[in-house]
C-alpha positions in Angstrom: -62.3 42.1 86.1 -61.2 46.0 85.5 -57.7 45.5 83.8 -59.3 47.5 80.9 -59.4 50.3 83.0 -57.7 53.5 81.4 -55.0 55.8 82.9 -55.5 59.2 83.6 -53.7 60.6 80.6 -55.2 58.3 78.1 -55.3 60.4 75.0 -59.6 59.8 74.5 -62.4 57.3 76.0 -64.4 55.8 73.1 -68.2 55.7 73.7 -70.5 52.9 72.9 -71.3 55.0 69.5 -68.0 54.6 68.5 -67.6 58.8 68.9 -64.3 59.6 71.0 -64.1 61.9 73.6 -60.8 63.8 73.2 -58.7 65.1 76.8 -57.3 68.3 76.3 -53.6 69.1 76.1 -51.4 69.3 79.5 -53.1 67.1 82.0 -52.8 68.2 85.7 -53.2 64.4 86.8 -50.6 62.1 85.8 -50.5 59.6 87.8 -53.8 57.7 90.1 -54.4 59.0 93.4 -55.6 55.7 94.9 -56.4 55.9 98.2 -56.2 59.6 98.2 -59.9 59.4 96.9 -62.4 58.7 98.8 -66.1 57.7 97.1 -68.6 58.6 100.1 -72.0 57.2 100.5 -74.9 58.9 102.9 -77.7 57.5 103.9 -80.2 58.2 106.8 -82.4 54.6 105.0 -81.0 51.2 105.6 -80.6 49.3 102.3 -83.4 46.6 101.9 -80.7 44.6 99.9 -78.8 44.3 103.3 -82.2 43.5 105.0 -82.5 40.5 102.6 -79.5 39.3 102.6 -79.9 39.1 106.5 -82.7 36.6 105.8 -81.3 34.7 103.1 -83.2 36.3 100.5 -80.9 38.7 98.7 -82.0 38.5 94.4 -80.2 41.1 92.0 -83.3 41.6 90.3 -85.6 42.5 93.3 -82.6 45.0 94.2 -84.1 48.8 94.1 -82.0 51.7 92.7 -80.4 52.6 96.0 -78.9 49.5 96.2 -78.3 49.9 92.5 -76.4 52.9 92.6 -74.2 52.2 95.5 -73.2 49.1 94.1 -72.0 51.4 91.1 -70.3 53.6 93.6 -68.8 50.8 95.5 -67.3 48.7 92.2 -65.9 52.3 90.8 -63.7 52.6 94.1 -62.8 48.8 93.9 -61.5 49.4 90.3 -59.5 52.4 90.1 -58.4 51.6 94.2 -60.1 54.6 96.2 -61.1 54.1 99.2 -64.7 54.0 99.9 -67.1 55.1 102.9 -70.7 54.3 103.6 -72.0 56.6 105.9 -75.3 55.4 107.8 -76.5 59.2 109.1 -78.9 60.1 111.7 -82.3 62.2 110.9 -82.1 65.7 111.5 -85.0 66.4 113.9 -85.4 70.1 112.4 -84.3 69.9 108.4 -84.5 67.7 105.8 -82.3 64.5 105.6 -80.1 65.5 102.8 -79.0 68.4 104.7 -76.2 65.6 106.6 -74.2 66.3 103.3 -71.9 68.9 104.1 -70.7 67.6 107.7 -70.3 63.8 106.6 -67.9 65.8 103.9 -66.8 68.1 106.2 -65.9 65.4 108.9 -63.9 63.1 106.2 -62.1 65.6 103.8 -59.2 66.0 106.1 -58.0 62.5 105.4 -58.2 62.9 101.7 -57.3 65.1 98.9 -60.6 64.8 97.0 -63.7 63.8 98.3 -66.2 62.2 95.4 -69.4 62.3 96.7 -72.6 60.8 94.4 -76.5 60.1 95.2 -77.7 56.7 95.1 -79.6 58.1 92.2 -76.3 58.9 90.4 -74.0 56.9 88.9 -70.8 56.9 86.8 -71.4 56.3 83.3 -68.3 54.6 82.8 -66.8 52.6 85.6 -63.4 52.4 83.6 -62.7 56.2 83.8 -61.4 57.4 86.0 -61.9 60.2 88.6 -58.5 61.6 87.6 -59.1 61.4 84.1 -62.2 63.7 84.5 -60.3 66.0 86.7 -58.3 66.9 84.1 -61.2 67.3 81.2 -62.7 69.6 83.2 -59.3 71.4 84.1 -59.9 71.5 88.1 -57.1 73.2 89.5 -55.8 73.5 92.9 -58.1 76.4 94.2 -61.5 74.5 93.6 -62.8 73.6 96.7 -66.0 72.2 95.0 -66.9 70.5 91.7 -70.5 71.0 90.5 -72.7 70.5 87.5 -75.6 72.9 87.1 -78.8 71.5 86.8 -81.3 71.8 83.8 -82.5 75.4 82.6 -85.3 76.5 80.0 -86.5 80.0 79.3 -90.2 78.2 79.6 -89.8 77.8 83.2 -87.2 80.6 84.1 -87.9 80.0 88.0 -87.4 76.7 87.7 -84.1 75.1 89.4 -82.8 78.8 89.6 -82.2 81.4 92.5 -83.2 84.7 93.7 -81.1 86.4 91.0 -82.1 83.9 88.7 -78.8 82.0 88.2 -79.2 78.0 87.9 -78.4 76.1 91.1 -75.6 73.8 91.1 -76.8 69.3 91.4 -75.3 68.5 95.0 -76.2 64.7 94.1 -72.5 64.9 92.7 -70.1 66.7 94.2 -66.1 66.6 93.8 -64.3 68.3 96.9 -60.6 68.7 97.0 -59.3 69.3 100.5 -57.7 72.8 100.2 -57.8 75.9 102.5 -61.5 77.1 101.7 -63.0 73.7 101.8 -63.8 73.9 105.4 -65.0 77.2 105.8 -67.7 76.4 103.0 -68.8 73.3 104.4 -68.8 75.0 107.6 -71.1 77.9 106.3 -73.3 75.6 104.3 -73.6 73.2 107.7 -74.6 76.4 109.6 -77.1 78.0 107.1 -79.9 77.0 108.1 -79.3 78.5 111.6 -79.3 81.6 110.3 -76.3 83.0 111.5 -74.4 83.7 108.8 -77.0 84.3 106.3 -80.8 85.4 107.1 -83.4 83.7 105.8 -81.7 80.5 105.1 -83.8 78.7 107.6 -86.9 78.6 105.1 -84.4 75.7 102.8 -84.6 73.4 106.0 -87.4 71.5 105.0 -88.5 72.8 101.4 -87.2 71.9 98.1 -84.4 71.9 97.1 -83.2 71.7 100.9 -79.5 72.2 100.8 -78.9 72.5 97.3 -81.3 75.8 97.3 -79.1 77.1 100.5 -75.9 76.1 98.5 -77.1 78.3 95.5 -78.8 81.4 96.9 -75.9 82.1 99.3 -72.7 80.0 99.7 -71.5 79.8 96.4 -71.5 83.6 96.3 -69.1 84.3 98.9 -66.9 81.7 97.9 -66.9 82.4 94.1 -63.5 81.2 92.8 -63.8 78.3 94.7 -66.2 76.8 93.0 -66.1 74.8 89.4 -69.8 74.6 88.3 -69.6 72.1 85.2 -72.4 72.3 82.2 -75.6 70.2 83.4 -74.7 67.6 80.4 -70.9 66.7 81.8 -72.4 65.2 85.4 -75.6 65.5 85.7 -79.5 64.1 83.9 -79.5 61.2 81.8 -80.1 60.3 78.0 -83.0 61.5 76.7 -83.1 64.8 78.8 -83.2 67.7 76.2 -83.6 70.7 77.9 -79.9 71.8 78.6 -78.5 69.0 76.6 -78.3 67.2 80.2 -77.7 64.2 79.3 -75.0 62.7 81.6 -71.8 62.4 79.5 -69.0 61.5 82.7 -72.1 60.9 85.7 -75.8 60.0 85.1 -78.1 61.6 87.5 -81.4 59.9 87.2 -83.9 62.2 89.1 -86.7 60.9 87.4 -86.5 56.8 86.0 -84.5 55.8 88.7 -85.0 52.1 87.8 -81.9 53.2 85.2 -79.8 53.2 87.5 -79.6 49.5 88.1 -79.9 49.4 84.5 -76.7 51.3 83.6 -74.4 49.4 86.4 -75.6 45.9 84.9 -74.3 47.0 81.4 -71.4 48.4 83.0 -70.7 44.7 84.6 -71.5 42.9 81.3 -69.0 44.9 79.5 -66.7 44.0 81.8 -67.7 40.5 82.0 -68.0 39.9 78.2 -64.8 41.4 76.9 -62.6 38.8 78.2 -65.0 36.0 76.6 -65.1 38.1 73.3 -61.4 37.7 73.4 -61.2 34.0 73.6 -63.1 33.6 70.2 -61.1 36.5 68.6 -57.7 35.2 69.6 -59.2 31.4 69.5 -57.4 31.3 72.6 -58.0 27.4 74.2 -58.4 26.3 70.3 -62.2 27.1 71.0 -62.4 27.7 67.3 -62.2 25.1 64.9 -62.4 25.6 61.3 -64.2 23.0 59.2 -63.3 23.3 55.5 -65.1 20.7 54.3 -68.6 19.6 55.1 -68.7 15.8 55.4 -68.1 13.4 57.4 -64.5 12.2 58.1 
């Protein structure tokens, strides 16, 4: 369905505007990784899609947006031939449930050299790109353990999605991680936080917003400084129609708020791929589908 997927070195991606988006000179990432990539899943809920399949009863449109997005993350792996994990996770009994992020990562990274980790209310905008192709855009080099987009800032509402000193948090609803020599230690720090061993006070993100992403921002990210690519809120993170920050979603649309769009923007994704091949077939006339009729009367 996905031979119109592009290679990691194509020269620009075209967007459904007609603009191009241009990669810059020298890319790092020539050729695909394949199943050196993994696209991870978590999940402490079971999907009710599963559910209603089990009785017979499975209907794409009664599917929610977690379904919606996995699917997404599911068919991106199928395409570009990454592997893919779905990781069905425990509660915590003492934090919040998105706190199982950095040991699921932490427990897989060793068999891969990047990680690509998205919540079910994410999605990649383009299921034809990929991973590698973004890599080199955003010019992630060897040393970045971690591959962040910052999340939406206005002067209005200065405390707002910022920390202690101020400085906007980095999305951890998608996260690239490339298995290097700090990756480990952060996830280990970031796993341990809330214990308070490391860092004091960290136990007050078990349960609060924004859980682990606040721990993340107002303490690892600051010992592990060079480590870390935070990308402009707009590359992987909001969704169209999100003005402050320009955050917009150009690469990975994270829809915190309409997640409904999710669904939405895998079903066009589909169709695309769907309809290209049957656009073809009257372009080409291949079949002799097309028959010209020069005159009108009957012969």
């Amino acid at each position: 369905m996905y031979n119109i997927k592009i290679a990691p070195t194509e020269p620009f991606i075209r967007e459904p505007n007609g603009s191009h988006i241009t990669l810059p000179p020298n890319p790092r990432y020539t050729k695909t990784l394949g199943s050196d990539v993994l696209i991870l899943d978590l999940e402490t809920r079971p999907l009710k899609s599963t559910e209603d399949y089990k009785r017979g009863a499975y209907e794409w449109r009664n599917i929610n947006h977690v379904t919606g997005g996995i699917f997404n993350h599911y068919t991106y792996a199928l395409v570009h031939g990454y592997d893919y994990k779905f990781v069905q996770a425990h509660e915590f009994e003492d934090r919040h449930a998105t706190w199982i992020k950095p040991s699921a990562l932490a427990n897989h990274i060793a068999n891969y050299k990047f990680i690509v980790f998205l919540d079910a209310d994410a999605a990649f905008r383009f299921l034809d790109v990929p991973i590698e192709w973004m890599l080199n855009y955003w010019d992630i080099q060897p040393h970045h353990s971690f591959v962040m987009a910052k999340d939406p800032w206005s002067a209005k509402e200065p405390q707002y999605n910022s920390d202690r000193f101020n400085r906007t948090y980095t999305n951890t609803g998608f996260m690239v991680v490339q298995n290097n020599e700090q990756t480990l230690p952060i996830l280990k720090a970031w796993h341990e936080c809330p214990d308070d061993t490391r860092y004091a006070n960290c136990s007050q993100w078990k349960q609060p917003r924004f859980h682990e992403q606040s721990a993340f921002g107002e303490y690892i990210r600051y010992d592990y400084e060079d480590a870390i690519k935070e990308l402009e809120c707009g590359e992987a993170n909001g969704f169209p129609g999100v003005e402050v920050s320009n955050c917009q979603g150009r690469f990975i649309r994270h829809y915190w708020f309409e997640k409904s769009h999710v669904k939405i923007d895998y079903r066009e994704n589909i169709m695309q791929a769907l309809t290209l091949p049957i656009q073809r077939v009257f372009a080409e006339n291949i079949g002799g589908v097309v028959v010209e009729q020069k005159e009108n009367v009957i012969l």
